[in-house]
DRENKE-328767 format. One line per 8 residues: their letters; for each residue x, y, z of N, C-alpha, C, O. Coordinates in nm, 4 decimals, always signed. Atoms other than C-alpha are relative to their C-alpha. Example, Ala and Ser with C-alpha at 12.3 -4.5 7.8 and 13.67 -1.06 7.14 Angstrom:
! DRENKE-328767
AS> +0.0890,-0.1190,+0.0000,+1.2300,-0.4500,+0.7800,+0.0900,+0.1200,+0.0000,+0.1936,+0.1181,+0.0665  -0.0820,-0.1190,-0.0060,+1.3670,-0.1060,+0.7140,-0.0770,+0.1090,+0.0730,-0.0261,+0.2198,+0.0899;
END
This chain:
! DRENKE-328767
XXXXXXXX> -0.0502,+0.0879,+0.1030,+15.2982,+16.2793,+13.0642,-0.0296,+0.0627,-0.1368,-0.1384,+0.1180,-0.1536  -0.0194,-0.0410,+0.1358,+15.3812,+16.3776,+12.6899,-0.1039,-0.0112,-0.0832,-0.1093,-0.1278,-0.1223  +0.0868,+0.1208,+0.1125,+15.1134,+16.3051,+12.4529,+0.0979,-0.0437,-0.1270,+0.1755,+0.0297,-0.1881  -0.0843,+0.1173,+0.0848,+15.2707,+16.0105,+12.2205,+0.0033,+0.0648,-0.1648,-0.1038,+0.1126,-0.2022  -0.0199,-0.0061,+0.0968,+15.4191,+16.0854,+11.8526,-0.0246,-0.0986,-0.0691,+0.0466,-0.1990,-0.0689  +0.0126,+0.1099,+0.0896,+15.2436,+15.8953,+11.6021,+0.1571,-0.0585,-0.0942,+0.2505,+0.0217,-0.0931  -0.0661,+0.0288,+0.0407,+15.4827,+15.7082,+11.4110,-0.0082,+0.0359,-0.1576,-0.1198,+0.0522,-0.2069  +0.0644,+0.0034,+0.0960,+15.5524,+15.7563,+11.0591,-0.0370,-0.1209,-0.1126,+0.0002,-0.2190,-0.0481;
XXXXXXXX> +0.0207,+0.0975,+0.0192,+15.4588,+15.4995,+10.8354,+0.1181,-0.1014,-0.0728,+0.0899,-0.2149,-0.1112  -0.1310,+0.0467,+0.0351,+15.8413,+15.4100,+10.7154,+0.0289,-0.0297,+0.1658,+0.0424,-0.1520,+0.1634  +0.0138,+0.0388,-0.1037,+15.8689,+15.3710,+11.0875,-0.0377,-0.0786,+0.0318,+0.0461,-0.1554,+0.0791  +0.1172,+0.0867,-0.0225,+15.5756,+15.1587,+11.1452,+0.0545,-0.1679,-0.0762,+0.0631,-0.2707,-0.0091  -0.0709,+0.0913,+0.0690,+15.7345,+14.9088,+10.8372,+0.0936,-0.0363,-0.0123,+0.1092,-0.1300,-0.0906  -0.0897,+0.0137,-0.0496,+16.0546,+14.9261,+10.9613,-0.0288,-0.0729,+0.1592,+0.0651,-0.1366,+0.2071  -0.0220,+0.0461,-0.1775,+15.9502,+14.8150,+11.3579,-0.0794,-0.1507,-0.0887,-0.0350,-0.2542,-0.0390  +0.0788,+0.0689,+0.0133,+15.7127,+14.5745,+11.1672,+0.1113,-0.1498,-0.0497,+0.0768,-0.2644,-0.0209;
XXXXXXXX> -0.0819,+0.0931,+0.0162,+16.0110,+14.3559,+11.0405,+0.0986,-0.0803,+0.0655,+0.1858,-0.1410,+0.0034  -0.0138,+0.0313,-0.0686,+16.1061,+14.2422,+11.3501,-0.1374,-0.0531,+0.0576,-0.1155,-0.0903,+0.1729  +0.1115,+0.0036,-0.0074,+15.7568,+14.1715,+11.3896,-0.1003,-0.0779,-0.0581,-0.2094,-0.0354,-0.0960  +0.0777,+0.0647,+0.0774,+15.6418,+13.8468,+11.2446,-0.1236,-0.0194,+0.0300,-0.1671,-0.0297,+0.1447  +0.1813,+0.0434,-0.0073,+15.2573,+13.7764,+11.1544,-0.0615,+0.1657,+0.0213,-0.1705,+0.1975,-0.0262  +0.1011,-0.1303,+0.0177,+15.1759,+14.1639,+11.2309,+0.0134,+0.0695,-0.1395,+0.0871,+0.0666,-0.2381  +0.0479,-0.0764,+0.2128,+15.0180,+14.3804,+10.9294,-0.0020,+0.1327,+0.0865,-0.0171,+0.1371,+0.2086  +0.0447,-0.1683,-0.0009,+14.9896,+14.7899,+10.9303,-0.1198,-0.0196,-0.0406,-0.1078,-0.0739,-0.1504;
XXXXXXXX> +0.0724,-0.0659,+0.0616,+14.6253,+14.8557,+10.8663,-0.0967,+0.0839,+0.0676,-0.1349,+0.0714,+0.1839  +0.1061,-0.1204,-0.0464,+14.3901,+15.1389,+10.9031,+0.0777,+0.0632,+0.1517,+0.0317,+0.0622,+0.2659  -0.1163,-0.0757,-0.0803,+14.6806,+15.3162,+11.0989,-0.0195,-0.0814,+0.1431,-0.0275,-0.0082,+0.2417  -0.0352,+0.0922,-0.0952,+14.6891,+15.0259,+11.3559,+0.0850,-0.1339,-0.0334,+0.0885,-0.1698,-0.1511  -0.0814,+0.0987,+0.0151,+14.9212,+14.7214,+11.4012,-0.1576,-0.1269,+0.0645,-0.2430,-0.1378,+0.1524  +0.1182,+0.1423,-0.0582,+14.7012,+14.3837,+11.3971,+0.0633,-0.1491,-0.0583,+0.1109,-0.1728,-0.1694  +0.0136,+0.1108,+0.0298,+14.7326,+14.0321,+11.4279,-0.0809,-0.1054,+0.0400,-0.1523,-0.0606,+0.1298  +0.0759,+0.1213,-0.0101,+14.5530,+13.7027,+11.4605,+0.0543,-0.1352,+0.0664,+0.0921,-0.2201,-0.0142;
XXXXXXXX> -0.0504,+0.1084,-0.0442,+14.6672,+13.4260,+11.7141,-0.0915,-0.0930,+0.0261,-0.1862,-0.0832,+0.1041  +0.0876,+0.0907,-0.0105,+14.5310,+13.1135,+11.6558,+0.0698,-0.0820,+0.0819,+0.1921,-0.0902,+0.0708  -0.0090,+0.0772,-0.1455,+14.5460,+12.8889,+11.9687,-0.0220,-0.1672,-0.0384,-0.0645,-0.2035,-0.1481  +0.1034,+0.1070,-0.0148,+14.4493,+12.5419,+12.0314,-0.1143,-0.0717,+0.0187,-0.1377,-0.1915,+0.0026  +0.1237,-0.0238,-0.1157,+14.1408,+12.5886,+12.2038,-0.0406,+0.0950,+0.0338,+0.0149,+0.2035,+0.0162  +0.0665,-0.1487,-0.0255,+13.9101,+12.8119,+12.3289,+0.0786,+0.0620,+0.1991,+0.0900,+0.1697,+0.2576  -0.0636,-0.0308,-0.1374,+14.0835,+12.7657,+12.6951,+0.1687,+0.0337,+0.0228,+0.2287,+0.0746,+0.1222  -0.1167,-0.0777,+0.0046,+14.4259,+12.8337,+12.5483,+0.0011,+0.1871,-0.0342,+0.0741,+0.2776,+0.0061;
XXXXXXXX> +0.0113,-0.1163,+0.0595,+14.3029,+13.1333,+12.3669,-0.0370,+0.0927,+0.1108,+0.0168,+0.2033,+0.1161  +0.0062,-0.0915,-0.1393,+14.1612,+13.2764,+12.7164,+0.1202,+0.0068,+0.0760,+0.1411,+0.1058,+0.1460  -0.0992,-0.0679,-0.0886,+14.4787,+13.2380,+12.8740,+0.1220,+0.0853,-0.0035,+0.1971,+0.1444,+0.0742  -0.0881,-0.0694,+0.0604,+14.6630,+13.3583,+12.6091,-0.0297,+0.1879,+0.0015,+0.0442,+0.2864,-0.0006  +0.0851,-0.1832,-0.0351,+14.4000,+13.7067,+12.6506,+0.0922,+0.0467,+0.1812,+0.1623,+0.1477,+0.1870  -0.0189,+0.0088,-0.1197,+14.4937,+13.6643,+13.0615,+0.1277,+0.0756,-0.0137,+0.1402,+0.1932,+0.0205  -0.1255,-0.0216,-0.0310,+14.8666,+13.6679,+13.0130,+0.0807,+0.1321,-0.0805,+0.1887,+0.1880,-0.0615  -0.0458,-0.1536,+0.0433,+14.8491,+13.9770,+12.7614,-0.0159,+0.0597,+0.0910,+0.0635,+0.1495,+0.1190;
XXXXXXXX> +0.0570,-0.1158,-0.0908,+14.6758,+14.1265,+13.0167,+0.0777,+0.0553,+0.0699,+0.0835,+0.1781,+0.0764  -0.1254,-0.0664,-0.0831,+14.9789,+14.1430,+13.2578,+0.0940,+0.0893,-0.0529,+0.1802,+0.1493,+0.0114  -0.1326,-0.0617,+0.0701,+15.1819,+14.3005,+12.9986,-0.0563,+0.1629,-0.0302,-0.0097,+0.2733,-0.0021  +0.1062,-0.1393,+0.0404,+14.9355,+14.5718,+12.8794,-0.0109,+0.0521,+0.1159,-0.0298,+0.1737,+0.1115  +0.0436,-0.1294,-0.1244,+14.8870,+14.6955,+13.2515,+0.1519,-0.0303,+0.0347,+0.0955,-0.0793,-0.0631  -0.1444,-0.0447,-0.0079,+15.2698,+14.6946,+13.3167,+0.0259,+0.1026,-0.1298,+0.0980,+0.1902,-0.0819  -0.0024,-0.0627,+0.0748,+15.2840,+14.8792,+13.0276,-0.0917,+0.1708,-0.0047,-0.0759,+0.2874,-0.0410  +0.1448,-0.1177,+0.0292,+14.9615,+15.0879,+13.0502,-0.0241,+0.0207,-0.0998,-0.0198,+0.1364,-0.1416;
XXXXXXXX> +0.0420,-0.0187,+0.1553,+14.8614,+15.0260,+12.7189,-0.0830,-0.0734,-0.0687,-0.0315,-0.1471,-0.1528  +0.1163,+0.1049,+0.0195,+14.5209,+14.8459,+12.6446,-0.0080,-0.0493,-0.1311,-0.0086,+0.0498,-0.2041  +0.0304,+0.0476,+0.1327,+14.4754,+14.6347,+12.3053,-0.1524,+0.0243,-0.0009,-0.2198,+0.0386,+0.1011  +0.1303,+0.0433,-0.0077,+14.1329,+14.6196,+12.1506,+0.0722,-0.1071,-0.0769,+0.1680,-0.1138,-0.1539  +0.0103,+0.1662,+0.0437,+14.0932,+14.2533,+12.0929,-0.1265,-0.0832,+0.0006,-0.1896,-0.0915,+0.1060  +0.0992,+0.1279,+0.0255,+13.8367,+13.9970,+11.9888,+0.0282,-0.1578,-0.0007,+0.0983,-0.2159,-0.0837  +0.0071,+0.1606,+0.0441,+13.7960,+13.6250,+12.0428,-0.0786,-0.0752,-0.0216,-0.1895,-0.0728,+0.0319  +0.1536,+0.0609,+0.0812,+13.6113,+13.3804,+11.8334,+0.0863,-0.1197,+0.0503,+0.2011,-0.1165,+0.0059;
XXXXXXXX> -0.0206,+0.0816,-0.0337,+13.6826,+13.0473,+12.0207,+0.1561,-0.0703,+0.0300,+0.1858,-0.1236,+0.1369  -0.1529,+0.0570,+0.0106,+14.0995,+12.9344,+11.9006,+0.0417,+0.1354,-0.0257,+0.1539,+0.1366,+0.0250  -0.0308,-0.0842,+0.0525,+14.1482,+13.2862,+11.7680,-0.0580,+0.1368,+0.0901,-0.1651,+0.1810,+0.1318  +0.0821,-0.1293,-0.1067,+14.2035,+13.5986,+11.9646,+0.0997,+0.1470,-0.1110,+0.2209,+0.1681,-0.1076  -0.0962,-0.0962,+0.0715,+14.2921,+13.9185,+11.6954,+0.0597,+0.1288,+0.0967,-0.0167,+0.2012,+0.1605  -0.0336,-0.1351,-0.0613,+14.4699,+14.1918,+11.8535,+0.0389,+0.1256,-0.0890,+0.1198,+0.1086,-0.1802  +0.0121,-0.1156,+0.0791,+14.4374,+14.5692,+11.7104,+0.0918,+0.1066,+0.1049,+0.0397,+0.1190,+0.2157  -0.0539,-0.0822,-0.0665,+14.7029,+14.8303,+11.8625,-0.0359,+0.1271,-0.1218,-0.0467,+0.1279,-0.2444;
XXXXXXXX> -0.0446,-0.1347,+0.0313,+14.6998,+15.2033,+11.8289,-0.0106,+0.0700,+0.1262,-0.0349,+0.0103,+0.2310  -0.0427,-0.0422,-0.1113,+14.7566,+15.4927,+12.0562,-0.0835,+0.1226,+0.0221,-0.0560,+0.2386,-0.0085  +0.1068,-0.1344,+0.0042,+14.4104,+15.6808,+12.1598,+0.0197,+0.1420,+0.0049,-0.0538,+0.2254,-0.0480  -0.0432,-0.1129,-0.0206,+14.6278,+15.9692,+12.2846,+0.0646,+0.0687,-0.1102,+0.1055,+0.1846,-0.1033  -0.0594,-0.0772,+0.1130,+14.7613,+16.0262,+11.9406,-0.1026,-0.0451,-0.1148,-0.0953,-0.1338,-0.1998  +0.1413,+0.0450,+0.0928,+14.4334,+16.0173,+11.7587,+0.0240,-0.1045,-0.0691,+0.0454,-0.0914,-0.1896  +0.0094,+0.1348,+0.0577,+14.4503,+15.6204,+11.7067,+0.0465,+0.0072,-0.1031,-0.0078,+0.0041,-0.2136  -0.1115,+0.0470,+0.1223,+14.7624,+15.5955,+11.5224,+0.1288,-0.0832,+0.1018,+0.1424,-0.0951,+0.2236;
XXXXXXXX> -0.1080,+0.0566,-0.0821,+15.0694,+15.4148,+11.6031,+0.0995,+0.0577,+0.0633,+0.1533,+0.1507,+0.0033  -0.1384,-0.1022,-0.0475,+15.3598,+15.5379,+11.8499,+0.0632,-0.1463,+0.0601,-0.0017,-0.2496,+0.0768  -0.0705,+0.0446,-0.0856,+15.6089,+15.3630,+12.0178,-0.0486,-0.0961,+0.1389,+0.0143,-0.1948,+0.1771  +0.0468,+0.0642,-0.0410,+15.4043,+15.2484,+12.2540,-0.0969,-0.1328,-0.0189,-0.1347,-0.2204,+0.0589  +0.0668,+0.1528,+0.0517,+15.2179,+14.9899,+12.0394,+0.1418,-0.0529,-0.0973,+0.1168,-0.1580,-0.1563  -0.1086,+0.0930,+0.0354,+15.5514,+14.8758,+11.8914,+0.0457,-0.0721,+0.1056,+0.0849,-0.1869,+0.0844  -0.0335,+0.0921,-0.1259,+15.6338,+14.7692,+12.2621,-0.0698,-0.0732,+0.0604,-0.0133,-0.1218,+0.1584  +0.1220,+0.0650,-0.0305,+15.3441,+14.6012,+12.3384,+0.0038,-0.0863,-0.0966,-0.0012,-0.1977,-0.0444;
XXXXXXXX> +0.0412,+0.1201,+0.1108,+15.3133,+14.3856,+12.0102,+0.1738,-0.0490,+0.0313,+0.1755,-0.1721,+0.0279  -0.0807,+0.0741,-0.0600,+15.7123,+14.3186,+12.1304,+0.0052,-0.0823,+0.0730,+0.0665,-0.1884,+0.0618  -0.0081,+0.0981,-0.1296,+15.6344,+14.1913,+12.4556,-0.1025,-0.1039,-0.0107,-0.0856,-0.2067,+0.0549  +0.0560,+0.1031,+0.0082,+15.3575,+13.9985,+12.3530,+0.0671,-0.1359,-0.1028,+0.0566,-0.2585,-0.0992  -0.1099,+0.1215,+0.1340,+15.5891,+13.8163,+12.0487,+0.0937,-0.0862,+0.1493,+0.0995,-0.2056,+0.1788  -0.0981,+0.1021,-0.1304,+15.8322,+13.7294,+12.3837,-0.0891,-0.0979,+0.0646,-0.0200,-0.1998,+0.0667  +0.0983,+0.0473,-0.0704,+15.5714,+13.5661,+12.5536,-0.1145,-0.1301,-0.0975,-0.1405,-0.2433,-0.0568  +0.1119,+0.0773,+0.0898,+15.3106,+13.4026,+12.2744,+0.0880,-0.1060,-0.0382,+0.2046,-0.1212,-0.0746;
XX> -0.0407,+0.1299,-0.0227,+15.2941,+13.0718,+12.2910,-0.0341,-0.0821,-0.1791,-0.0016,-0.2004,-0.1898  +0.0573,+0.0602,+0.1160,+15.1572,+12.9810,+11.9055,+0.1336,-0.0167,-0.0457,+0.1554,-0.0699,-0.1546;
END
């Protein structure tokens, strides 16, 4: 497999406008889904999960009780963005329930 072409950052702000609630920073795509609950916010982690391993493409993510942030980039292209974290923050927009 290829190693991934970072994106450039007219790229990045171009995929991003299809892309409500995510920000560009520190050469990753991040956002913040606030939930209802701390037992929506776990299932909302759960049901990324299926997407990220169909994908093969792990988020780092944190959750603080209603709120779970998700941080994409693409380790194989020294943690910057490619193509592969534009499809991933896609499939999770199809899916997220907020």
């Amino acid at each position: 497999m290829a190693t991934p072409t970072p994106l450039t950052e007219a790229q990045v702000r171009e995929a991003l406008q299809e892309l409500p609630g995510w920000r560009y920073e520190a050469d990753a795509l991040t956002k913040t889904y606030v939930l209802s609950n701390f037992r929506a916010a776990v299932s909302f982690i759960v049901r990324l999960a299926f997407y990220a391993e169909e994908l093969n493409h792990h988020p780092e993510l944190t959750n603080v009780y209603n709120r779970v942030t998700l941080r994409l980039t693409t380790h194989d292209a020294g943690n910057r963005v490619t193509d592969r974290d534009v499809k991933l923050a896609n499939a999770i927009e199809s899916f997220a329930w907020v």
